[in-house]
C-alpha positions in Angstrom: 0.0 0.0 0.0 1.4 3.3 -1.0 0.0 6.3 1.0 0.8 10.0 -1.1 1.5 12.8 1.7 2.2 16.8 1.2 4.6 17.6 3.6 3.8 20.4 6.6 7.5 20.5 7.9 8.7 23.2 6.0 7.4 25.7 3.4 8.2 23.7 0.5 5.6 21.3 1.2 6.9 18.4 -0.8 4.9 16.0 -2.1 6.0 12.7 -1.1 5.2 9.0 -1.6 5.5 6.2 1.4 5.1 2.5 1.4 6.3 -0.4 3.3 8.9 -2.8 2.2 8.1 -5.5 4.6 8.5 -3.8 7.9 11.1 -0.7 6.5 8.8 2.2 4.9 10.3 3.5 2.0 9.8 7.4 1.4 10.3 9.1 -2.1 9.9 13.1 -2.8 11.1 13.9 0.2 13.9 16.8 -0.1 15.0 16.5 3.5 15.2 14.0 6.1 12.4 16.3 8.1 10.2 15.2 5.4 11.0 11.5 5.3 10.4 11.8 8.9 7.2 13.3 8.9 6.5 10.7 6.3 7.5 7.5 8.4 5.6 8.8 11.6 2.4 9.8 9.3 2.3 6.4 8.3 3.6 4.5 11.8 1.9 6.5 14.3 -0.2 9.7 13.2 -0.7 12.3 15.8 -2.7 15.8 16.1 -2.9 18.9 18.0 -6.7 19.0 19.1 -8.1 22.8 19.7 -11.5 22.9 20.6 -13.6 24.8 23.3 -15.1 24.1 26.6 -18.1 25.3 28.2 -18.4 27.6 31.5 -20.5 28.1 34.3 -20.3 32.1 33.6 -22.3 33.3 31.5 -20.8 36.0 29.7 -18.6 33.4 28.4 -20.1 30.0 27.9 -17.0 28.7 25.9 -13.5 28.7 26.3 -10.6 27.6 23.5 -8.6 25.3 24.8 -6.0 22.9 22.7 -4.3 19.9 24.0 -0.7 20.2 25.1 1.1 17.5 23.1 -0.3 15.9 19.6 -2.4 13.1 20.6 -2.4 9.7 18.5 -5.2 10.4 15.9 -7.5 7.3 16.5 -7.8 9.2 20.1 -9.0 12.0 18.5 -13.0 11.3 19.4 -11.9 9.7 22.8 -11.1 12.9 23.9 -14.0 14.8 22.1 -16.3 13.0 24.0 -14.3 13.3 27.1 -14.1 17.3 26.4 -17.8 17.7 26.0 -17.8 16.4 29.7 -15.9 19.2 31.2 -17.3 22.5 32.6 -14.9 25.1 34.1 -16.0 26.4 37.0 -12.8 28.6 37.8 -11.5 32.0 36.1 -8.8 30.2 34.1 -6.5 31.7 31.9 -4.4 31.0 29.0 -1.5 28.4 29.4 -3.8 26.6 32.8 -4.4 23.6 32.6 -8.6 22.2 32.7 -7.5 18.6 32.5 -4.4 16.9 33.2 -2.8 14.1 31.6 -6.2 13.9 29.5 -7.4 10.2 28.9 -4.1 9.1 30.0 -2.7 10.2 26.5 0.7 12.4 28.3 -0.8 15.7 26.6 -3.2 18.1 29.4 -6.2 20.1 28.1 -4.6 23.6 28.2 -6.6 27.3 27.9 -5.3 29.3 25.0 -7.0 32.5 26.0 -7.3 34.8 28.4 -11.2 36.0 28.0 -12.4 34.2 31.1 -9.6 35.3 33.7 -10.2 39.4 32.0 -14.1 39.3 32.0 -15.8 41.8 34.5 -18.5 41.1 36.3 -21.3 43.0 35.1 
């Protein structure tokens, strides 16, 4: 099975081939070894960076953006969706705090990425 890629690595975004010889993948237009890289863990073990939101209990802001901290294996991906749409903050976070640590045991926390809850007034 050959799986056809652009690369993200680097501007040049490289369009690239990858297949598996037996148990060595084998990566063609590929410029750098970044690329190749990139290639072999697309293939091997595909991660993401999840940014989503979360909701509040405060009402001028019922959502918060939050992303995880580490790419996350991307057959997780709905695990922690469904996980996510559990959580409520309940505390004036701000960006860079942590909602949930270690999410679903997957070595990445939920993190904030703003600071519009911590900077809302009470009104």
């Amino acid at each position: 099975m050959t799986k056809e890629l652009v690369c993200i690595v680097c501007p040049r975004s490289c369009r690239m081939q990858i297949s598996m010889d037996g148990s060595e993948p084998v990566v063609t237009g590929n410029t750098c070894k970044r690329g190749r890289d990139f290639a072999v863990r697309e293939m091997t073990d595909p991660r993401r960076t999840v940014c989503t939101t979360v909701r509040t209990a405060f009402p001028g802001v019922p959502v918060l953006p939050v992303r995880v901290s580490a790419p996350i294996p991307k057959g997780r991906i709905f695990d922690l969706m469904r996980e996510v749409n559990r959580v409520t903050v309940t505390e004036r976070l701000g960006r860079g705090d942590t909602v949930v640590p270690n999410i679903l045991d997957l070595g990445a926390d939920l993190i904030v990425t703003s600071n519009v809850l911590k900077e809302e007034t009470k009104g």
